[in-house]
mmCIF file of the N, C-alpha and C atoms, coordinates in Angstrom:
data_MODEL
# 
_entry.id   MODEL 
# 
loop_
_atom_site.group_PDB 
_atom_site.id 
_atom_site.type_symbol 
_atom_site.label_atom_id 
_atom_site.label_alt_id 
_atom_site.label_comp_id 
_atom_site.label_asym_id 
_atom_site.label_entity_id 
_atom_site.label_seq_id 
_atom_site.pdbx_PDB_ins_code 
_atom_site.Cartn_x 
_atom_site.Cartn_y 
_atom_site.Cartn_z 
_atom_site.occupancy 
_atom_site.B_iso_or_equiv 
_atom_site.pdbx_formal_charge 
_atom_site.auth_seq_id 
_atom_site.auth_comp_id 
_atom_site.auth_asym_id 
_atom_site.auth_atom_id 
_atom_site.pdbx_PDB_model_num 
ATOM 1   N N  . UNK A 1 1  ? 87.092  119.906 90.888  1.00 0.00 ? 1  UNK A N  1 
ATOM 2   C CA . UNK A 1 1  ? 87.755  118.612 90.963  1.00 0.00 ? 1  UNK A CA 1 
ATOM 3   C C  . UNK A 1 1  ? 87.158  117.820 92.116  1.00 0.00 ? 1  UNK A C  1 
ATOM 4   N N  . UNK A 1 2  ? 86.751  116.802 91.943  1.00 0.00 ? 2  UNK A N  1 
ATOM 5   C CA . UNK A 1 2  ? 86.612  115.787 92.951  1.00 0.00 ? 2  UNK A CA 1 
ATOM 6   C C  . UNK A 1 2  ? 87.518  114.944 93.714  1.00 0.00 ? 2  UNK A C  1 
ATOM 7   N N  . UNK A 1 3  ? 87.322  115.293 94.923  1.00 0.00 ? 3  UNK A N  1 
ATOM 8   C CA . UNK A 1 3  ? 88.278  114.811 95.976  1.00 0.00 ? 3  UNK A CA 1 
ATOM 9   C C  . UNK A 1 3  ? 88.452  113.199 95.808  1.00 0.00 ? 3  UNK A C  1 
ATOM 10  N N  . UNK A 1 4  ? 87.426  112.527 95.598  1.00 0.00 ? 4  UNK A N  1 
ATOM 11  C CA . UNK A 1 4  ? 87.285  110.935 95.658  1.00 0.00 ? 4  UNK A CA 1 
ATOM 12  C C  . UNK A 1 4  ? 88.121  110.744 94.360  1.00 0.00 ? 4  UNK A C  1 
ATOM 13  N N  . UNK A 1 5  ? 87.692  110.869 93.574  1.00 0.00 ? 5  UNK A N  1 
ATOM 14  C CA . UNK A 1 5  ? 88.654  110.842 92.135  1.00 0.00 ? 5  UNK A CA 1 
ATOM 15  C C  . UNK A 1 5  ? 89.994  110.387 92.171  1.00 0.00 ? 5  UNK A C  1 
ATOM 16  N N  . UNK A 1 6  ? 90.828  111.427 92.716  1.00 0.00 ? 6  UNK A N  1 
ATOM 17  C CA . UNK A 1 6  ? 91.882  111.100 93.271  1.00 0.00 ? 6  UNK A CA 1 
ATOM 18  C C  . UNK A 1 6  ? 92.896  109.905 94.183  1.00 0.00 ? 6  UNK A C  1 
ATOM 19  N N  . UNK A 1 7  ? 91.715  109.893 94.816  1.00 0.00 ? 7  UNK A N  1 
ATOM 20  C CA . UNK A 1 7  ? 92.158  108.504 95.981  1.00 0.00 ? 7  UNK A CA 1 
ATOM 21  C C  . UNK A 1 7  ? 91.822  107.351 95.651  1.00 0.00 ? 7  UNK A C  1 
ATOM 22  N N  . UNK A 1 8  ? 92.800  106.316 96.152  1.00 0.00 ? 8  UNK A N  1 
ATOM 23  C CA . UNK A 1 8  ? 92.592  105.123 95.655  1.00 0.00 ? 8  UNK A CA 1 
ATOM 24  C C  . UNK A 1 8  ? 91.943  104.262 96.198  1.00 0.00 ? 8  UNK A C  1 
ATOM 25  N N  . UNK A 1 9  ? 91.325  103.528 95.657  1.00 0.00 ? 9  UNK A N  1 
ATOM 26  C CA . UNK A 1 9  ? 90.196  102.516 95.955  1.00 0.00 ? 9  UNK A CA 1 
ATOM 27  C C  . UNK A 1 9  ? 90.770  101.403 97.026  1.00 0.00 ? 9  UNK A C  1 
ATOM 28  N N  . UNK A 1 10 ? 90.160  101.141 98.456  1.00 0.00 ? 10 UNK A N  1 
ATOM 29  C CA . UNK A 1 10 ? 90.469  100.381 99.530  1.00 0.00 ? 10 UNK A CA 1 
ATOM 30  C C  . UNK A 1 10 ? 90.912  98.865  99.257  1.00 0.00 ? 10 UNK A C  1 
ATOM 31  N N  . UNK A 1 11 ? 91.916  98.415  99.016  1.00 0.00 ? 11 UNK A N  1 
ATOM 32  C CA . UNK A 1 11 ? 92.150  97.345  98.750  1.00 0.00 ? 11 UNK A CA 1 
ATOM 33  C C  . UNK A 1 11 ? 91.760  96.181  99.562  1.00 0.00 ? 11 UNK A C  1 
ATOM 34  N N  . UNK A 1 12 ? 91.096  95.259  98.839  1.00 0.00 ? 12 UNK A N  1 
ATOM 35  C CA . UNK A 1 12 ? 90.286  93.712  99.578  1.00 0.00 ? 12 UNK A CA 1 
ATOM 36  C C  . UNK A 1 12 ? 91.379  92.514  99.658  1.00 0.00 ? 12 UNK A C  1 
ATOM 37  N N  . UNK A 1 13 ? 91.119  91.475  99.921  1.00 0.00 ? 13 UNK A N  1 
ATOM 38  C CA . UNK A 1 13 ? 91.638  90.373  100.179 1.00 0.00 ? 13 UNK A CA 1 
ATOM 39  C C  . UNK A 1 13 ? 92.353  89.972  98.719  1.00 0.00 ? 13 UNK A C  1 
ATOM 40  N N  . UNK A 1 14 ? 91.867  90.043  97.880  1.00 0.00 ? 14 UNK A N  1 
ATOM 41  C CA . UNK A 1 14 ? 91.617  89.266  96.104  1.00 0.00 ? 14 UNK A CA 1 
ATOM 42  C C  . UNK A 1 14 ? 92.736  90.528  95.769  1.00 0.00 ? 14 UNK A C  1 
ATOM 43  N N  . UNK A 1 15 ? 93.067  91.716  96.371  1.00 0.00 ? 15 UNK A N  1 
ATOM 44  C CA . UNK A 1 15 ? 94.135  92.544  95.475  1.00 0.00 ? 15 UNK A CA 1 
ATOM 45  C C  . UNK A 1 15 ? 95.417  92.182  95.908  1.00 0.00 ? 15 UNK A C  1 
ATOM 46  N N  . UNK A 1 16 ? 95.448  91.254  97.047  1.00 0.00 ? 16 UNK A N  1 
ATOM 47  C CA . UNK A 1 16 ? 96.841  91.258  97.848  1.00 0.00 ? 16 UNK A CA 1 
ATOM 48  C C  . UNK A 1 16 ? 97.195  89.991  98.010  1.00 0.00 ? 16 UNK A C  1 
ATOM 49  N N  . UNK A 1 17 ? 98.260  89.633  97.215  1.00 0.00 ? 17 UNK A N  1 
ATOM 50  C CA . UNK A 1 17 ? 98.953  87.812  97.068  1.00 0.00 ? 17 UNK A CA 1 
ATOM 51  C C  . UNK A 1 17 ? 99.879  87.779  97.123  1.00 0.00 ? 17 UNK A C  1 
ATOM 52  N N  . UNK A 1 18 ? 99.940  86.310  97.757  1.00 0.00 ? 18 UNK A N  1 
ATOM 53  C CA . UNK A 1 18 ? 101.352 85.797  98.210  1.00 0.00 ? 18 UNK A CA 1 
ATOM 54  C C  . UNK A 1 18 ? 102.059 85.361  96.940  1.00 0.00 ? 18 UNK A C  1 
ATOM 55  N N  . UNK A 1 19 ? 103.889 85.522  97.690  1.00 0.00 ? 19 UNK A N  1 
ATOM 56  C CA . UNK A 1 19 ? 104.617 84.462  96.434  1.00 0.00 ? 19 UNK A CA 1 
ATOM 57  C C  . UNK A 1 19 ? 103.832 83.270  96.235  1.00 0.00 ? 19 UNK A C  1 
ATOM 58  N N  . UNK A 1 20 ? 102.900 82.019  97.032  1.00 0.00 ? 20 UNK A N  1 
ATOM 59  C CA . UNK A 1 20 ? 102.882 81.153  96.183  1.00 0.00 ? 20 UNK A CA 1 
ATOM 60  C C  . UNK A 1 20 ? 101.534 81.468  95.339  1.00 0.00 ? 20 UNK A C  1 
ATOM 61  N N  . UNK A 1 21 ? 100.461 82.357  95.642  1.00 0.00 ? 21 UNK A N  1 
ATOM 62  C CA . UNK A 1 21 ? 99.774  82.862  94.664  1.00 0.00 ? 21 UNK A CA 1 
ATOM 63  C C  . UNK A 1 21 ? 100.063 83.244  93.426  1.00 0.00 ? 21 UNK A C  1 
ATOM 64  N N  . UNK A 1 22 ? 101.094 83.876  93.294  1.00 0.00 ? 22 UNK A N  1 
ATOM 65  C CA . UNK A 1 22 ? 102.100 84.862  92.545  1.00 0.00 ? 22 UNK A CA 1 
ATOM 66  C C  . UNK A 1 22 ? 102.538 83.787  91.277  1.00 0.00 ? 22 UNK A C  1 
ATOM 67  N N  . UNK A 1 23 ? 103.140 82.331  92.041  1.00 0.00 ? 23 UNK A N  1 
ATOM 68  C CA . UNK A 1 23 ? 103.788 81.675  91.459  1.00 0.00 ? 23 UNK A CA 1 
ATOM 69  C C  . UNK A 1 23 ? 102.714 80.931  91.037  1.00 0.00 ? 23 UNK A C  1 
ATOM 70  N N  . UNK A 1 24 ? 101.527 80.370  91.173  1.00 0.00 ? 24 UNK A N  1 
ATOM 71  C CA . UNK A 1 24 ? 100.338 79.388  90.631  1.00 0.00 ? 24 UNK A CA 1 
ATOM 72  C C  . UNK A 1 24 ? 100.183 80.360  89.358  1.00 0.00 ? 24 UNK A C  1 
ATOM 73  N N  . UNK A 1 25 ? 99.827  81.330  89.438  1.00 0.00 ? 25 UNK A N  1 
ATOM 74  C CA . UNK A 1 25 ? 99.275  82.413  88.021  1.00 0.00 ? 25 UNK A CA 1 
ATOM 75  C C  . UNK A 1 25 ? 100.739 82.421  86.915  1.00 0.00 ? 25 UNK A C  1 
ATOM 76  N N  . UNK A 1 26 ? 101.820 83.057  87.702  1.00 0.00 ? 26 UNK A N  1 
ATOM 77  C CA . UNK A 1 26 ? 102.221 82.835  86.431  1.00 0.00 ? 26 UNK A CA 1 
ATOM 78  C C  . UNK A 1 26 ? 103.537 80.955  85.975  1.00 0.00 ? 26 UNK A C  1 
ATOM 79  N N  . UNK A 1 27 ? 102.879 79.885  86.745  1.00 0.00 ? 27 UNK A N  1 
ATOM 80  C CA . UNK A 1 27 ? 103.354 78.336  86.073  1.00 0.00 ? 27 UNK A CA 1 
ATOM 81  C C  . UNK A 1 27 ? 104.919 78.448  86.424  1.00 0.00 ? 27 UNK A C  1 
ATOM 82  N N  . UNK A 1 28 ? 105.443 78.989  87.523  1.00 0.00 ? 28 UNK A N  1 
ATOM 83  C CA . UNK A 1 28 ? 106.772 78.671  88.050  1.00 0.00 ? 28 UNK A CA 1 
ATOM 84  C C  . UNK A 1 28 ? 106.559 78.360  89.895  1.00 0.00 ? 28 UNK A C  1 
ATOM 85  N N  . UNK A 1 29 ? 108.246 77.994  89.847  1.00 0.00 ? 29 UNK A N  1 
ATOM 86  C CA . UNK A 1 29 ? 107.886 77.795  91.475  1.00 0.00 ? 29 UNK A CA 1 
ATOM 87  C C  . UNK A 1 29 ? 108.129 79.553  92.180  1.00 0.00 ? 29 UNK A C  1 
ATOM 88  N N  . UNK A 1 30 ? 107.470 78.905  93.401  1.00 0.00 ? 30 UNK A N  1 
ATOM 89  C CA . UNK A 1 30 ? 107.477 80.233  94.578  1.00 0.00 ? 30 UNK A CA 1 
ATOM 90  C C  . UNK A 1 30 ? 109.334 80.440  94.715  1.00 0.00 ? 30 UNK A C  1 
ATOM 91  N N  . UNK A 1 31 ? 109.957 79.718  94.939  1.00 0.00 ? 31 UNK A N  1 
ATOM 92  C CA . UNK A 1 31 ? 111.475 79.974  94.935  1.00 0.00 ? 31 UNK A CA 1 
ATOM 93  C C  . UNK A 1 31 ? 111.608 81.236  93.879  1.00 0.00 ? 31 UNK A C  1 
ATOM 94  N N  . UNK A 1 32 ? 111.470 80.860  92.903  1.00 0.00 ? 32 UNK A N  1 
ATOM 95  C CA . UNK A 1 32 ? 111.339 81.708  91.799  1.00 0.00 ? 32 UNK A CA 1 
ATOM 96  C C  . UNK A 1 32 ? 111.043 82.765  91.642  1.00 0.00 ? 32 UNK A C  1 
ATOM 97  N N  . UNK A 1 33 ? 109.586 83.383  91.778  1.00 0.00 ? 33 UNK A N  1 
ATOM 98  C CA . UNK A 1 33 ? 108.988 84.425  92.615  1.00 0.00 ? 33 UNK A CA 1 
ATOM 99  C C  . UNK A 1 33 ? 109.418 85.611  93.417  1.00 0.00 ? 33 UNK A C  1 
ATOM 100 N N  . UNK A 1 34 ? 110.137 84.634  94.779  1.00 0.00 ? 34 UNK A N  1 
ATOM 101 C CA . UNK A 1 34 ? 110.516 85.357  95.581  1.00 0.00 ? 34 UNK A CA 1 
ATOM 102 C C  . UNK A 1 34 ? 111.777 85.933  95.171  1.00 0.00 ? 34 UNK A C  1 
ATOM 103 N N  . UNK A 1 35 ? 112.971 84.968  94.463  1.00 0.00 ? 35 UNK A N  1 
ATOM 104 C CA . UNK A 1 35 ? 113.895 85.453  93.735  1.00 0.00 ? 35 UNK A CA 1 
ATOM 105 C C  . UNK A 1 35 ? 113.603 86.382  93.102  1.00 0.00 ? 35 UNK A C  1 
ATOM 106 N N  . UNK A 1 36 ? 112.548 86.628  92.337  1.00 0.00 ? 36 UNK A N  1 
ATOM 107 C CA . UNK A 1 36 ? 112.502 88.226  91.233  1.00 0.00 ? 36 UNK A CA 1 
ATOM 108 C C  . UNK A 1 36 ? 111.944 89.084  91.787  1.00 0.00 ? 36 UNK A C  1 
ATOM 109 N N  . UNK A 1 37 ? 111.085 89.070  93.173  1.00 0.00 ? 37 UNK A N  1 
ATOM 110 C CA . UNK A 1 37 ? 111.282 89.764  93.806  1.00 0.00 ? 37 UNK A CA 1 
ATOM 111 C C  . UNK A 1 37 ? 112.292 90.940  94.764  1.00 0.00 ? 37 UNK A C  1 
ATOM 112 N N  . UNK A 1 38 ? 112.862 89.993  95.052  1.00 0.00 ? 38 UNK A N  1 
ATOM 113 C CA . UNK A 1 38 ? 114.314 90.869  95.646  1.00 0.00 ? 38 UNK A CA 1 
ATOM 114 C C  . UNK A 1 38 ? 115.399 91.121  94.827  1.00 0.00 ? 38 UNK A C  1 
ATOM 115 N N  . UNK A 1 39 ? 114.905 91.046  93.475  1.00 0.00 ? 39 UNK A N  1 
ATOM 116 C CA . UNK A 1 39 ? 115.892 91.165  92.001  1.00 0.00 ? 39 UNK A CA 1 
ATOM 117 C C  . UNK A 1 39 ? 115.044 92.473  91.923  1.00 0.00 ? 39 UNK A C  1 
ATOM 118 N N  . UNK A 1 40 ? 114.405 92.961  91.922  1.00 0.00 ? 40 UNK A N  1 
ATOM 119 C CA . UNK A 1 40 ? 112.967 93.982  91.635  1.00 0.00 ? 40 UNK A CA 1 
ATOM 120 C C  . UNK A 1 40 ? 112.399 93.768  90.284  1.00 0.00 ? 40 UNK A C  1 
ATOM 121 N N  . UNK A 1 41 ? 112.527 92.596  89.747  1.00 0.00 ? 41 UNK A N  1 
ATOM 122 C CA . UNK A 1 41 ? 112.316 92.074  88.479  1.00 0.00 ? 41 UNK A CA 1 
ATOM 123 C C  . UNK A 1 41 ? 110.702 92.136  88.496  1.00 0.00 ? 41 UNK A C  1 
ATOM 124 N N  . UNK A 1 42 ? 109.910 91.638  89.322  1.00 0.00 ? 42 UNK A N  1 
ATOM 125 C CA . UNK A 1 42 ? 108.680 91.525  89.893  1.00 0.00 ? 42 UNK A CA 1 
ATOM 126 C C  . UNK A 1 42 ? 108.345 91.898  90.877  1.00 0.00 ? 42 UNK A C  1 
ATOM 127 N N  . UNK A 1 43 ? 107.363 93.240  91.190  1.00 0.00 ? 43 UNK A N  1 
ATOM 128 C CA . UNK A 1 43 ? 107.114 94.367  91.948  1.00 0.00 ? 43 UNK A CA 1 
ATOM 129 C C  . UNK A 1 43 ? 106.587 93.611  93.234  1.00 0.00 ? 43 UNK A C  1 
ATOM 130 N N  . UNK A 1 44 ? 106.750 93.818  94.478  1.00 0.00 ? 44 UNK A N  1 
ATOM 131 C CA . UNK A 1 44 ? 106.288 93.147  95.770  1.00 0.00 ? 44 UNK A CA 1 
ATOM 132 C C  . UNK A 1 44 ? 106.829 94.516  96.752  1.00 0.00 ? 44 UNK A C  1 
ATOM 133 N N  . UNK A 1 45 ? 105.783 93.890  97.604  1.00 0.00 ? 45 UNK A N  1 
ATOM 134 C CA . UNK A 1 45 ? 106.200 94.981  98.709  1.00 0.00 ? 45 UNK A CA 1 
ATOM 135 C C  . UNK A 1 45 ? 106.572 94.244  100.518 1.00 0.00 ? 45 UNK A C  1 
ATOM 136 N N  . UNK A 1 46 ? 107.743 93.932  100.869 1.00 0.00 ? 46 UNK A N  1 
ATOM 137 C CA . UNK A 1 46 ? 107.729 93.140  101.729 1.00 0.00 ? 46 UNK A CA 1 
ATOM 138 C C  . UNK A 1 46 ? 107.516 94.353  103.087 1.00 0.00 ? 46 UNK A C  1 
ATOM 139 N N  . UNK A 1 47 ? 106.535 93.412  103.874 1.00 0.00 ? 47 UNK A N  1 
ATOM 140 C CA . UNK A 1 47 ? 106.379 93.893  105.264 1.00 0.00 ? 47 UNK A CA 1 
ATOM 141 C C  . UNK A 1 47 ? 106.481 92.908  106.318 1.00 0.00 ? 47 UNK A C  1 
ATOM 142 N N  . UNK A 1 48 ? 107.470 93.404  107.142 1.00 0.00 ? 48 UNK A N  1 
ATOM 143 C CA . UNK A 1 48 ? 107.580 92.415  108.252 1.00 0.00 ? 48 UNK A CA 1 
ATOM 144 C C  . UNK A 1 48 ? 108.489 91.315  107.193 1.00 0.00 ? 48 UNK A C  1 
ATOM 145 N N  . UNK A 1 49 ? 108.091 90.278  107.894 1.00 0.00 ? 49 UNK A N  1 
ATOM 146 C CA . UNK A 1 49 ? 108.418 88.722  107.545 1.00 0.00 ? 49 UNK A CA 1 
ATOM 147 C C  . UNK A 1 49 ? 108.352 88.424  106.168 1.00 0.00 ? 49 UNK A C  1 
ATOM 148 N N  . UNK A 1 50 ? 106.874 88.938  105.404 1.00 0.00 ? 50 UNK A N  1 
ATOM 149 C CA . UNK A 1 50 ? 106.222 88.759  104.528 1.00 0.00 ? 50 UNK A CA 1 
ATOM 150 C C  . UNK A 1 50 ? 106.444 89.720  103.615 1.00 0.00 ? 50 UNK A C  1 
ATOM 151 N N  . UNK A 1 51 ? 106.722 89.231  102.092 1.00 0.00 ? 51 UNK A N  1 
ATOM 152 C CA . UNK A 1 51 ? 106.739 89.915  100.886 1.00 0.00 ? 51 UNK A CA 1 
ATOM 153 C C  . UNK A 1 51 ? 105.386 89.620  99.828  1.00 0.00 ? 51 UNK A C  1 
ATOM 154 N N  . UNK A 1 52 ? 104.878 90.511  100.109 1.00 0.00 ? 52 UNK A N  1 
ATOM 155 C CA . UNK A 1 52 ? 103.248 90.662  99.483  1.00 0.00 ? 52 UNK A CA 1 
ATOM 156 C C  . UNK A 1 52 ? 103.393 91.390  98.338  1.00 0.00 ? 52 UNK A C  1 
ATOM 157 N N  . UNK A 1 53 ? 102.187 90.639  96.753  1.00 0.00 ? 53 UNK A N  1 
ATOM 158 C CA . UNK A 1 53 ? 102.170 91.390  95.685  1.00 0.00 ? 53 UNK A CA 1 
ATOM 159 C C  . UNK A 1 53 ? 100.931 91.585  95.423  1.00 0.00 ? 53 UNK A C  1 
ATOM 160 N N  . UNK A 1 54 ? 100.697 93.216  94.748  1.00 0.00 ? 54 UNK A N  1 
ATOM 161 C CA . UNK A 1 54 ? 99.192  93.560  93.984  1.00 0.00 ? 54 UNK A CA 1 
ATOM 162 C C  . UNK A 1 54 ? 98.902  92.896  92.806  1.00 0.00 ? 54 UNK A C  1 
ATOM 163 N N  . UNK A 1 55 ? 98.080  92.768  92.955  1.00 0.00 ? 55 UNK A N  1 
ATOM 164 C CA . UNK A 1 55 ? 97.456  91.993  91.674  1.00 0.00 ? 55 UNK A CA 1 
ATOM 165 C C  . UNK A 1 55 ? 97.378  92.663  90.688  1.00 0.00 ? 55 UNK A C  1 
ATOM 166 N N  . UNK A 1 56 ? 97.268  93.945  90.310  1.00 0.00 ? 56 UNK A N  1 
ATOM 167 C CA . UNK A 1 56 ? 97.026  95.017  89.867  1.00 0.00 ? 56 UNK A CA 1 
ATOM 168 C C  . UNK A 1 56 ? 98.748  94.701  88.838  1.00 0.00 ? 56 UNK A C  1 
ATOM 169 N N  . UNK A 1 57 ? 99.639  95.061  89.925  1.00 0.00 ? 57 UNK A N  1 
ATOM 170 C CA . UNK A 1 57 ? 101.112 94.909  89.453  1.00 0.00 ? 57 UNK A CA 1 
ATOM 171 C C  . UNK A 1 57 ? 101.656 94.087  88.594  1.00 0.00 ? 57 UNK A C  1 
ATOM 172 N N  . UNK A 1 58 ? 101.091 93.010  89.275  1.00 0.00 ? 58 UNK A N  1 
ATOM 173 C CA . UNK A 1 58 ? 101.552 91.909  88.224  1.00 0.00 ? 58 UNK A CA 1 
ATOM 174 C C  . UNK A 1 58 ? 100.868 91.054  87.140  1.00 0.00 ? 58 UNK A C  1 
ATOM 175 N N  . UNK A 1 59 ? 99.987  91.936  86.997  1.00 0.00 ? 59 UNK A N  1 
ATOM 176 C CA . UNK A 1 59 ? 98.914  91.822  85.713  1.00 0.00 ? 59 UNK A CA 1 
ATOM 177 C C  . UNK A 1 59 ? 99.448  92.766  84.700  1.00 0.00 ? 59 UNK A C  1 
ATOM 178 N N  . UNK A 1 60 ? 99.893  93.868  85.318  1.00 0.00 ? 60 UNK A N  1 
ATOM 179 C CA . UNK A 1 60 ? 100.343 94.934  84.762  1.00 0.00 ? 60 UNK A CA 1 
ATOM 180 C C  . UNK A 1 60 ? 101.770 94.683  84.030  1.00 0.00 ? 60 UNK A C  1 
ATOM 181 N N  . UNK A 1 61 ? 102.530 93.827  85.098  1.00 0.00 ? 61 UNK A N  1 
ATOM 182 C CA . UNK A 1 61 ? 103.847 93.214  84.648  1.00 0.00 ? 61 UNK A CA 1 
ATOM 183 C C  . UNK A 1 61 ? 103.929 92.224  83.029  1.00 0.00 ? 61 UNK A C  1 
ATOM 184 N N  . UNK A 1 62 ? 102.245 91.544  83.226  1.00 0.00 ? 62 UNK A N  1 
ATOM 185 C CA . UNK A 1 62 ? 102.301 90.686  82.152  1.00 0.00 ? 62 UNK A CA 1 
ATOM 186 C C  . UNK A 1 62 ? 101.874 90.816  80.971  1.00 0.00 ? 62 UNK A C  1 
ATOM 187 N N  . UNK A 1 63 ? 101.416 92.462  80.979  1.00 0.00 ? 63 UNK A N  1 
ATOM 188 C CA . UNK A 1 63 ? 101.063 92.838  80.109  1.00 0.00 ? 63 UNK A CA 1 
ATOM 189 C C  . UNK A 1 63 ? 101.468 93.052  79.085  1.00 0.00 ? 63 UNK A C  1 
ATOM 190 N N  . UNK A 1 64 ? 102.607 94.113  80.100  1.00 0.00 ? 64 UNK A N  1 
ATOM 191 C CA . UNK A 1 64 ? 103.713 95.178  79.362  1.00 0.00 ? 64 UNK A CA 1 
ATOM 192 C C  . UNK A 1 64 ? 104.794 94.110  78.874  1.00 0.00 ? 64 UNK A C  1 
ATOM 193 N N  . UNK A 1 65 ? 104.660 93.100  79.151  1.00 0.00 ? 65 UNK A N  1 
ATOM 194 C CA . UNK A 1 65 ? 106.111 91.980  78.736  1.00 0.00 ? 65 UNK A CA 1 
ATOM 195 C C  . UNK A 1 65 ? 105.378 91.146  77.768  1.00 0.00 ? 65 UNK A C  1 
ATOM 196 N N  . UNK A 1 66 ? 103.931 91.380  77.332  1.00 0.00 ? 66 UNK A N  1 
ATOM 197 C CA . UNK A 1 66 ? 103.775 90.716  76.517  1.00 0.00 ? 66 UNK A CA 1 
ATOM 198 C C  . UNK A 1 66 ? 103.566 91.499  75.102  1.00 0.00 ? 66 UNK A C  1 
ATOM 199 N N  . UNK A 1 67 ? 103.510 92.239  75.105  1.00 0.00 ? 67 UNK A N  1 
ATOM 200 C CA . UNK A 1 67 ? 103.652 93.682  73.644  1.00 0.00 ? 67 UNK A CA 1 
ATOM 201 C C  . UNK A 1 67 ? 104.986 93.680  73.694  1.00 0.00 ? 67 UNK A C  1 
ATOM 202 N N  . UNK A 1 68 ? 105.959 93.555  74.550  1.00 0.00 ? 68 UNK A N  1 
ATOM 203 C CA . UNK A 1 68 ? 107.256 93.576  73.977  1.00 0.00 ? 68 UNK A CA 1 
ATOM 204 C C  . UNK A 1 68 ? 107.883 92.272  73.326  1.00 0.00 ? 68 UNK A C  1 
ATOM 205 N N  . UNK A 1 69 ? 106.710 91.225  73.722  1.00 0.00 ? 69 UNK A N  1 
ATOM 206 C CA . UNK A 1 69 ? 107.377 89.388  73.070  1.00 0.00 ? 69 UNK A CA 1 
ATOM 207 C C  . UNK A 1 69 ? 107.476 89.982  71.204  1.00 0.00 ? 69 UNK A C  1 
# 
């Protein structure tokens, strides 16, 4: 087994967005956003002050909600 395999790839600038990033992609306001955030409706991870989302997540979010439309 390969050790690297396992571990996850170092995350850059472009994997880690803000609510109003969050909110430009998917055509609502940041109010909004941050609301389904602390609903856990939409996955974020707040640190400090700041509630930060993967891009990864919420691509992932729009995926899976769109095979269920």
């Amino acid at each position: 087994m390969n050790a690297t395999a396992s571990q996850p790839q170092p995350l850059t600038a472009a994997d880690v967005m803000t609510a109003a990033e969050v909110a430009e992609l998917l055509r609502m306001p940041t109010s909004t956003v941050e609301h389904l955030a602390r609903m856990g409706t939409v996955p974020s991870r707040k640190i400090g002050r700041r509630r930060l989302f993967l891009r990864q997540s919420i691509e992932a979010l729009l995926f899976s909600n769109s095979e269920n439309a």
